[in-house]
C-alpha positions in Angstrom: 44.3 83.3 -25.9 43.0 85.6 -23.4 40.3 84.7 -21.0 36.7 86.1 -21.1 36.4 89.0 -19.2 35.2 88.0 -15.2 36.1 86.9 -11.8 37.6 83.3 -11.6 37.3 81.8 -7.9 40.9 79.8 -8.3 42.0 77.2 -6.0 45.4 76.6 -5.1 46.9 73.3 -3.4 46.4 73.2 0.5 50.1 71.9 0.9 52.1 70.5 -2.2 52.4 72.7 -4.8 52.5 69.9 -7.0 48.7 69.8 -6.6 47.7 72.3 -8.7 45.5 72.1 -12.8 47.0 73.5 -15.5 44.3 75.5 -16.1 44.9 77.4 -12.7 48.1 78.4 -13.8 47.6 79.2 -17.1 44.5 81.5 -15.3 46.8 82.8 -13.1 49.3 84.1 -15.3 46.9 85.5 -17.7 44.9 87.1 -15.0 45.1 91.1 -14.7 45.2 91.0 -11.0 45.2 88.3 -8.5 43.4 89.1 -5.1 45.1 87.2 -2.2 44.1 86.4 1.3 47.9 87.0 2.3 50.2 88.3 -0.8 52.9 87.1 0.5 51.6 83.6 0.7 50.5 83.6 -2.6 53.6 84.7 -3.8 55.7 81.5 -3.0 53.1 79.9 -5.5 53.4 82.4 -8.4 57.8 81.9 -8.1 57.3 78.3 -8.1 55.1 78.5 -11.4 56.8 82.0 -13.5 53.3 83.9 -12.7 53.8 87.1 -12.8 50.8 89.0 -12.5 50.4 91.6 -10.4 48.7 90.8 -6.8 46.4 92.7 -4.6 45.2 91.7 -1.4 41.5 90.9 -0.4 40.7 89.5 3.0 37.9 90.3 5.6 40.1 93.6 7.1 39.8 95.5 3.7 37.3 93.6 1.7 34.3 96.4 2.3 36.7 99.1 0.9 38.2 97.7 -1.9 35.2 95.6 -2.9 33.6 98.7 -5.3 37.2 98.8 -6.9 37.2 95.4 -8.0 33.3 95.2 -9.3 34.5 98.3 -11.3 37.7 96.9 -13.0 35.1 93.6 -13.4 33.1 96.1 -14.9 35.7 97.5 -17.4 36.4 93.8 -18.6 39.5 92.8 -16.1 40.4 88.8 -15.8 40.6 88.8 -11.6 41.8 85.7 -10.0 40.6 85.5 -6.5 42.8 82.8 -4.1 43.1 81.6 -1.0 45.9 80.8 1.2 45.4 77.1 0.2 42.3 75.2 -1.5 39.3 76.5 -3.1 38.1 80.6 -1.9 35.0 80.1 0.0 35.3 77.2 2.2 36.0 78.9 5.3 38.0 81.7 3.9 37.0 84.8 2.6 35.1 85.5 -0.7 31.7 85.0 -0.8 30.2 88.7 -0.4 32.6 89.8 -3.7 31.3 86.4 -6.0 28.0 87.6 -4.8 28.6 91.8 -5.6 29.9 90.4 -9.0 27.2 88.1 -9.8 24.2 90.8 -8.9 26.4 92.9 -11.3 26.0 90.8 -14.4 29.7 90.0 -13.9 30.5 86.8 -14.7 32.1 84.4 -12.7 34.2 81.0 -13.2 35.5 78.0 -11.2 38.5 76.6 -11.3 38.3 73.6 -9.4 40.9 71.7 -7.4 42.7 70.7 -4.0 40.4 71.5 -0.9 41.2 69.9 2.4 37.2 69.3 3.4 37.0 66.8 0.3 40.8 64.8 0.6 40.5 64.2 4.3 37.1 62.6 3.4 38.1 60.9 0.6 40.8 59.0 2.4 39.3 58.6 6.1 37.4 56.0 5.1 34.1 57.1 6.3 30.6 57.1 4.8 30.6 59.7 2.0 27.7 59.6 0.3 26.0 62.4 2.4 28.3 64.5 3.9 28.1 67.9 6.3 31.2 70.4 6.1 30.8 72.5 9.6 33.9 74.7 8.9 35.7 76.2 12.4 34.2 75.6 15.6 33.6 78.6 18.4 36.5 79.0 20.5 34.5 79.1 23.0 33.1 76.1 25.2 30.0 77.1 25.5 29.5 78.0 22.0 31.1 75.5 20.6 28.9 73.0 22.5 25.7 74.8 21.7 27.0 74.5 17.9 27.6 70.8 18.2 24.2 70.4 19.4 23.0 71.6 16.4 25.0 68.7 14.2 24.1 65.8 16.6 21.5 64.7 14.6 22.7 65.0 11.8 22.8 61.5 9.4 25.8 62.2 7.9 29.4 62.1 8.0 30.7 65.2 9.8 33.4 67.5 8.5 35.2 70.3 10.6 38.2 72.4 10.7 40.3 73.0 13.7 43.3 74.6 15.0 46.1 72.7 16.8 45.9 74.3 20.0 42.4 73.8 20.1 42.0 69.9 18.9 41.9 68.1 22.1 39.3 70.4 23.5 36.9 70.3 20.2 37.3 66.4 20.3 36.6 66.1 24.0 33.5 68.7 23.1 32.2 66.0 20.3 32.5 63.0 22.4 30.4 64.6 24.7 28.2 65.8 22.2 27.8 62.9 20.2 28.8 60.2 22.2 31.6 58.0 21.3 31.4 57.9 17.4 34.4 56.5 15.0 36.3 59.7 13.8 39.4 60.4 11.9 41.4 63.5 12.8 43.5 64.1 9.2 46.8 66.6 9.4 49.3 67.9 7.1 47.4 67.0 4.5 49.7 66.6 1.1 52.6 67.6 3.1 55.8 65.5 4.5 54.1 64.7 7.3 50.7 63.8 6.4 48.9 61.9 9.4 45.9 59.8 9.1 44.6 58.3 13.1 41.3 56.9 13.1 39.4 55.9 16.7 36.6 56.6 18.8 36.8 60.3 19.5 37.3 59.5 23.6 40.4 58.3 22.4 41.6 61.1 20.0 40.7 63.3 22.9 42.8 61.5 25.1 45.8 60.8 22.6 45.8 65.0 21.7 44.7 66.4 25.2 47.9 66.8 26.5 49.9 66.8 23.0 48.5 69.3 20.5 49.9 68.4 17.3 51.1 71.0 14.6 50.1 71.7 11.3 46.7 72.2 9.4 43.7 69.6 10.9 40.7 68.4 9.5 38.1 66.1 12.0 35.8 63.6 9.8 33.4 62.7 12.6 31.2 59.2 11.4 27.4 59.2 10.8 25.4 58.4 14.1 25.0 54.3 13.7 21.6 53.4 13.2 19.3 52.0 16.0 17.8 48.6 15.8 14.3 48.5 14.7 11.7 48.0 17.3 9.1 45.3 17.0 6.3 47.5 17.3 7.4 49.7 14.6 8.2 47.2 12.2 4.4 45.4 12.8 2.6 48.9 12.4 4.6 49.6 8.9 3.8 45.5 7.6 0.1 46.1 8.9 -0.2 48.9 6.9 1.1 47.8 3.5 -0.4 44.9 4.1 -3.9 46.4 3.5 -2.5 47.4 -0.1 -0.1 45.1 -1.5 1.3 41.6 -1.3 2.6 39.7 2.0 6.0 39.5 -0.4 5.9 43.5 -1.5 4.7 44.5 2.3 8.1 42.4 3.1 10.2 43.7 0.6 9.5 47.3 1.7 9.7 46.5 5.2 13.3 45.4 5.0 14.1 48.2 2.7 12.7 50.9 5.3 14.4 49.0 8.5 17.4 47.9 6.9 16.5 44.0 8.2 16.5 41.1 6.0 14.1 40.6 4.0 13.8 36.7 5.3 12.9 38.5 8.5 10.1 40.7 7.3 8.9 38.1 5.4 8.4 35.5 7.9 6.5 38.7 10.3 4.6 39.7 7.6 3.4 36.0 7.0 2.6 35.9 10.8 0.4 38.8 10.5 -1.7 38.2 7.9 -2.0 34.4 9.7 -3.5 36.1 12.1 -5.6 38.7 10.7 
């Protein structure tokens, strides 16, 4: 069956091309046009899979000009594909001001899920990933790139970025300045032959890629800051407080939840307290 009418946002795999739904290929070769990032790229996917629809390419050098062609064929009820190189259109590759043209159109638009090289380098680094930031590329530049990583300092969350090889010893020499000397996984090749997985505090990633820059396609999964102990003081005001409206044993209870400290510990304070008061 043919597919509604509408722009489908298609990913492709970010390195083995066995990584790839069968609903993104059965898209693909039903599609009326497939817009490509780099044509030629896209083709070595469409030989391995006998897709043979015709391709057209859409990247941020002619995306202003041919962008009113493809809301029109859109328009006239064309199936469009739109691809990346590898992984899912969007994340830090071009796309977003055509899903946005379509959709203030009325033109609808469909994912098809799959590979992207943000969410398998987090799922396998082994860092905290229920709350997650992806960053994308870093400035080239040092003082850009410094001023950006201010920005994500404080963030609580596991840190994602992409970087370049030439540039990986100097963006993780940047962050351990930055941040300070957090755990950090620099993931490369990912799906490939030569997938690499090297985990360590990011002075020592710096160190181990200064001199060395690696090749391939990098992801950096930078660890949540780690939480500071709880001060006394703080700890006392927040018990003092819930003492006046609950329990020593729910004042406790919500202490230890709010400080992440046992609750034996906020217990025994909280009895203290309402000793003396």
């Amino acid at each position: 069956m043919r597919p509604e009418p509408g722009l489908y946002v298609t990913a492709t795999p970010i390195g083995n091309l066995a990584d790839i739904t069968y609903r993104a290929v059965e898209i693909l070769k039903k599609a009326d046009l497939i817009l490509c990032e780099d044509t030629r790229q896209t083709a070595k996917l469409c030989s391995a899979y006998g897709v043979e629809t015709p391709r057209a390419p859409y990247h941020d050098h002619n995306a202003a000009k041919v962008r009113p062609e493809i809301i029109k064929k859109l328009q006239d009820g064309a199936v469009v594909c739109l691809v990346s190189d590898a992984g899912t259109p969007l994340i830090s590759d071009p796309g977003y001001k055509l899903v946005r043209a379509a959709r203030n159109e009325g033109i609808a638009v469909y994912p098809v899920p799959g590979a992207s090289a943000a969410l398998a380098a987090l799922s396998a680094a082994g860092a905290p990933s229920d709350r997650f930031f992806f960053a994308g590329f870093l400035p080239a530049k040092q003082g850009a790139r410094t001023k950006a990583l201010e920005e994500f300092a404080h963030i609580d969350a596991t840190l994602i970025f992409y970087e370049t090889a030439p540039r990986l010893g100097a963006a993780l020499s940047a962050m351990r300045d930055v941040f300070g000397d957090r755990q950090a996984v620099v993931a490369r090749e990912l799906t490939k032959l030569h997938e690499e997985f090297r985990e360590g505090p990011l002075s020592t990633l710096a160190a181990a890629y200064g001199d060395a820059p690696p090749k391939g396609e990098i992801v950096i999964v930078v660890f949540p800051p780690e939480e500071k102990a709880a001060e006394a003081g703080d700890v006392d005001a927040f018990l003092a407080g819930a003492l006046a409206e609950m329990s020593v044993k729910e004042a406790a209870a919500a202490a230890a939840e709010a400080f992440s400290i046992p609750r034996k510990t906020a217990y025994a304070r909280a009895l203290q307290l309402k000793g003396a008061g």
